[in-house]
N, C-alpha and C positions, 0 to 999 in steps of 0.2 A: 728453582723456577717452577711454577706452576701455574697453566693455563686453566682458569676458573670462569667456566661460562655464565656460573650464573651472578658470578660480579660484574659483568660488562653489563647487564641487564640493573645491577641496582646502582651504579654508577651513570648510567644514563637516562634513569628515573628522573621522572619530577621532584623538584625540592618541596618538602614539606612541611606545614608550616614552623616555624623554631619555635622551640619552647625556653621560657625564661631562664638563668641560669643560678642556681643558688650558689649562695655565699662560700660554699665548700669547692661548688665547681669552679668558680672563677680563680680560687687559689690554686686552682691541682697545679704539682710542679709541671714544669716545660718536661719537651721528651726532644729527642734528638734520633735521629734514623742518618745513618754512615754506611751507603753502599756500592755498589758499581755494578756497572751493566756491560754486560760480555759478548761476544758471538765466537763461533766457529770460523778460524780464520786459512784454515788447511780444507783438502779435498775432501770429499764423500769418504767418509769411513775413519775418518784420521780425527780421533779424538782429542790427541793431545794440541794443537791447533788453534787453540782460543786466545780471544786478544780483546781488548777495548773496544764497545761502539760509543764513538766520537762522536760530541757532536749531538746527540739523542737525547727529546724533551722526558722526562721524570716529573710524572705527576704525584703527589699527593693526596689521597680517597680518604675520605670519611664516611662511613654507613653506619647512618645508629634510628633509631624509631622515629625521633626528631627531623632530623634535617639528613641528606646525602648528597654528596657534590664533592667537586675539586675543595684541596685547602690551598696549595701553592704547585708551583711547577719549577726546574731548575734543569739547564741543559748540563749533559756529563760533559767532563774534562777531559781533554789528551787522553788519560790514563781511564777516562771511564767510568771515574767517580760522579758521583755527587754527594749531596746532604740535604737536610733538612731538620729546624727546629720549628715545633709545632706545641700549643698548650692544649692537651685532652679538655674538649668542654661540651656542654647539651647531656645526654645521656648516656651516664656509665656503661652500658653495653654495647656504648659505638665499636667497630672497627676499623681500623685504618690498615693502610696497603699502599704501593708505591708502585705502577706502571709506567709501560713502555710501549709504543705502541715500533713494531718497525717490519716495513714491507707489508703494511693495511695490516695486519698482527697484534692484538693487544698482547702484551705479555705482562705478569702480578711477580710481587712478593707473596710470602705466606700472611695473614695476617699478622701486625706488627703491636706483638702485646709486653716488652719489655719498655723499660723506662729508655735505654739506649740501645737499639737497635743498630746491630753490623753484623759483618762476615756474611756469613751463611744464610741469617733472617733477612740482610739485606740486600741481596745479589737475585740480578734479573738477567739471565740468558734469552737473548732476541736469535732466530734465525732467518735465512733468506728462503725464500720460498720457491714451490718451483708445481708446473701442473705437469709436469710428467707420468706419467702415472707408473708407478710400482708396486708390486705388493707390500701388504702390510704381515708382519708375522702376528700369531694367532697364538698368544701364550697358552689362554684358556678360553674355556668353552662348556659352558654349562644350560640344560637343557632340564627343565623342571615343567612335568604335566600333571597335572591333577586328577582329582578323582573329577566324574561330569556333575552337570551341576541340574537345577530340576528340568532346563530348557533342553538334557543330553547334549550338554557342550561341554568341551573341558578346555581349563586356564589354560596357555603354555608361556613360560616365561624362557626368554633368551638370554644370557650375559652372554659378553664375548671382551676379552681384557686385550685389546688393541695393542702393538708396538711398532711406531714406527724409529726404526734401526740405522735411520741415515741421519744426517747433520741439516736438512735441511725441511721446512713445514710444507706436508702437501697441499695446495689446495686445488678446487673445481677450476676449470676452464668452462667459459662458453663458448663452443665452436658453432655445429649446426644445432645441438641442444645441449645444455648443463649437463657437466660429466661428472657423475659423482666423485666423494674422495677414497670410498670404500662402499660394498654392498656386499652382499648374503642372501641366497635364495631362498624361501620361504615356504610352506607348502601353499598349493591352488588353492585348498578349500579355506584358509586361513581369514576371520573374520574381526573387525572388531582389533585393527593391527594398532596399538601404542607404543611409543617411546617412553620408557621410565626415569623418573630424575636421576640423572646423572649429569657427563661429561656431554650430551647432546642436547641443542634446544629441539624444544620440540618443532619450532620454523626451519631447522635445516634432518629434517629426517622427513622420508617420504617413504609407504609403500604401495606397489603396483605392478600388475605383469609379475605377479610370482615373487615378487625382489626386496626388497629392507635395503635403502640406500640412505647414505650422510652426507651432506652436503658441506658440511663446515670442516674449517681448517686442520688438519692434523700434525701436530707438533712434534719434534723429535721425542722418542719417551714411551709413557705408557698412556694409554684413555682405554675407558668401560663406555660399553655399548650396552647399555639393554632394555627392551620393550617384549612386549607381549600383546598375544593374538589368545582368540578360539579357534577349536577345531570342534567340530562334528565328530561326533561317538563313532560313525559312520568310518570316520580318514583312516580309522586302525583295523588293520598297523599300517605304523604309518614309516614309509620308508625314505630315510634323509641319506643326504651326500655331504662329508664334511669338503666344501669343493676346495676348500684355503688351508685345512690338516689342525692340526691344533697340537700344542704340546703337553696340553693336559686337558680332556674332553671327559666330563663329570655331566652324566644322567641321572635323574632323580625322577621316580614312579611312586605316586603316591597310593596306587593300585596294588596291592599286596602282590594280585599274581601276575602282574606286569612282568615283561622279563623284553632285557634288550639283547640284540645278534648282532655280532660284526667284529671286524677283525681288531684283536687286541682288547675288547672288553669284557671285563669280569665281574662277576658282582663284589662287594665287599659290604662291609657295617651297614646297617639301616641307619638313617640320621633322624633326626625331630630338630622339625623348623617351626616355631611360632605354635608349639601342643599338635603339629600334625606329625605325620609317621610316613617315611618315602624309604623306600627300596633305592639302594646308589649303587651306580654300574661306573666304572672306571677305564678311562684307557690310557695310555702312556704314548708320547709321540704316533698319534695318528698322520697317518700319511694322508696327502692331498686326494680328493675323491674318493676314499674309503665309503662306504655303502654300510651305513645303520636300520637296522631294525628293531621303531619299537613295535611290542605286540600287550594288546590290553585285550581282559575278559570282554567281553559285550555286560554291556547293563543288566540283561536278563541273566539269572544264575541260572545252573540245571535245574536247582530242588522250584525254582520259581517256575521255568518254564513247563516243570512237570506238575506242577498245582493249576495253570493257567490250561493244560492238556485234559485233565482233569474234571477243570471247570464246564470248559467245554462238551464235555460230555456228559455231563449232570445237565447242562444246558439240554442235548438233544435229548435227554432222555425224559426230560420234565414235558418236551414239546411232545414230545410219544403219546406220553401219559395224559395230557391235556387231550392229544387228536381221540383216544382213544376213548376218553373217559365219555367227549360230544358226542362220538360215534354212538357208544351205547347206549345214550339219554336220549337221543335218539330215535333210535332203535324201539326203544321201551315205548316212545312216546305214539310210536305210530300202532305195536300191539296191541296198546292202549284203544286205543282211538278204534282198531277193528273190534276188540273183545270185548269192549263195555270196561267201566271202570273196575265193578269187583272182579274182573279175571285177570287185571294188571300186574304182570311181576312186579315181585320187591328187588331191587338191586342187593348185592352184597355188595357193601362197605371193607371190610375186612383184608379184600387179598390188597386191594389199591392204596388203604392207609398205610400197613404195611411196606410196600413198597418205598411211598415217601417218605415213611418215617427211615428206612433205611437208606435214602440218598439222601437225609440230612445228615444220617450220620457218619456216611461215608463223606460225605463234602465238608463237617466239621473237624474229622482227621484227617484230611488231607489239608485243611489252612492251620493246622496247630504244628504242622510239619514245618513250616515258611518259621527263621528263625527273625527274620525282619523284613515282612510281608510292604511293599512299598504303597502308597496309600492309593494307586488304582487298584491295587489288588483287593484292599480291604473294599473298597467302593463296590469292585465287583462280587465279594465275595456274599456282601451284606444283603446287597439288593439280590442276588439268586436264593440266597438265603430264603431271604422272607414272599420271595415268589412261591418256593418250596411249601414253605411253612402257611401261607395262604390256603395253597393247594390242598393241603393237609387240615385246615379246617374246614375245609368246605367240603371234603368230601366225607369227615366224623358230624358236619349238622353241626357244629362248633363254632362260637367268636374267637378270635384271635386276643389273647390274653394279655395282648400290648407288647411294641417291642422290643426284642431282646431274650423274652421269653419263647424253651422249647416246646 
């Protein structure tokens, strides 16, 4: 049995237009599909249990590029069964599959790709439903954050491998408002929340008030949950509650010195997913509300922040040298103006070229130190740069000899 949500969506597509059938396809031999449809006919927990649903319509699907829709339909027998003979036609990469719909429930075959389909390809387990709410057990649990991206956000991607353990499919109730069938707490600052293809549409997942909740059915079994959000560089670290446990809870940091805290995780192997490189922290049956901490660098390194400290001070000091340079011209200009022009001091040039030439070269060892200098850094470095080097020709009586040059 297998509940496939995203075939009730092409199943209940518009038909499209048919395309003509060639001479080849009109021949294909007949196919034959031999199965039966089961339920749970003992109490909550009692596996062995099952028996025939009587009585229950058995559709026939076809989904292929061409056309989508019912082929036939056939009610089970006493025993449970049905059949169907069908001739594969339109486009070779159609699929076919045989539904049940029972207690508003659609329930699939696997796709049915032998010439005679039975047993196991052809058997459809229906359950009864129930909006009780119980928990769902939390086989796994994995938590993948990335490195930030240029806006200082970072991806966070959630799986979570759902099972539910009783005989029977949960779903929402509406009382005073829609109860979800399952939910997980989120962080606050979480932006930008998606559900990912899988076992969820995206019309029955919602979040809000902190929360990741599902709305649609949950079948006896297993389902994957996963969507992702941003977080602000800011949320770290960031501290989560696994509030439902999980029996295998796998972290991934794509932050080299990322490191997670809490009880039972360890780090182990780095993995590479898709050419990237994550740090994996691992824990074994976490208990319900256990308390995770991730912790991530800040964006700014040390060697960064201490080039940017730096900068800063090559800043005041250029502003020193500018007040100071006005002050003396000045100065000169009013001596002037008492002595007559031939008694006018000359200024020395020499101590104050000097100087900037040596805070260019101190401010050019200090950004050859940056091993991958992020591009405001360069921006700022370039533009002080040649404020410096400005400085430095104006006060040698010099043009600036184009940029780039010392």
């Amino acid at each position: 049995m297998r509940l496939v949500a995203f075939l009730i969506a092409l199943v209940s597509s518009a038909v499209l237009s048919a395309a003509p059938l060639s001479l080849l396809e009109a021949q294909a031999a007949p196919r034959t599909v031999e199965g039966r449809v089961r339920r749970p006919m003992g109490e909550q927990g009692d596996t062995t249990g099952m028996g025939p649903a009587v009585g229950v319509w058995v559709t026939l699907h076809r989904v292929g590029k061409d056309t989508a829709g019912a082929i036939d339909s056939v009610r089970s027998d006493a025993a449970g069964r049905y059949r169907f003979r069908y001739t594969p036609r339109g486009a070779s990469d159609a699929v076919y599959f045989a539904s049940s719909m029972w207690d508003g429930i659609a329930y699939f075959t696997s796709p049915l790709r032998d010439v005679n389909s039975s047993g196991d390809a052809a058997e459809i387990t229906v359950f009864d439903t129930t909006s009780r709410t119980f928990p769902l057990s939390v086989k796994g649990r994995h938590l993948i954050v990335s490195r930030p991206d240029s806006t200082d956000r970072r991806t966070v991607v959630e799986v979570f491998e759902l099972s539910n353990d009783s005989l029977k499919a949960l779903v929402s109730v509406d009382t005073m408002t829609l109860r979800p069938t399952w939910s997980v707490s989120i962080p606050a600052t979480a932006m930008d929340v998606r559900v990912n293809d899988g076992d969820i549409s995206p019309n029955a997942f919602v979040a809000s008030n902190g929360r990741a909740s599902i709305y649609s059915p949950i079948a006896p079994g297993m389902k994957q949950v996963a969507f992702t959000y941003k977080l602000p560089n800011s949320s770290f670290p960031l501290a989560l509650t696994a509030e439902q446990g999980a029996v295998v809870f796998e972290v991934l940091l794509e932050e080299p010195q990322g490191t997670v805290s809490g009880q039972g995780f360890t780090a182990v192997e780095p993995v590479s997913l898709e050419g990237r490189n994550f740090r994996r922290y691992l824990a074994q049956d976490t208990k319900p509300d256990t308390r995770i901490v991730v912790e991530l660098p800040s964006t700014g390194t040390p060697g960064r922040n201490f080039y940017i400290a730096g900068l800063l001070a090559a800043i005041g000091f250029l502003m020193l040298l500018v007040l100071s340079r006005s002050m003396q011209r000045a100065a000169s200009k009013r001596a002037g103006e008492v002595a007559g022009p031939s008694l006018r001091p000359r200024e020395s040039n020499a101590p104050m070229a000097d100087r900037l030439a040596q805070e260019i070269a101190a401010l050019d060892a200090t950004y050859a130190r940056q091993e991958n200098p992020s591009a405001s850094v360069q921006q700022a470095y370039n533009a002080r740069r040649a404020e410096l080097r400005a400085a430095l020709a104006e006060e040698l009586g010099q043009p600036l000899d184009g940029p780039g040059k010392s």
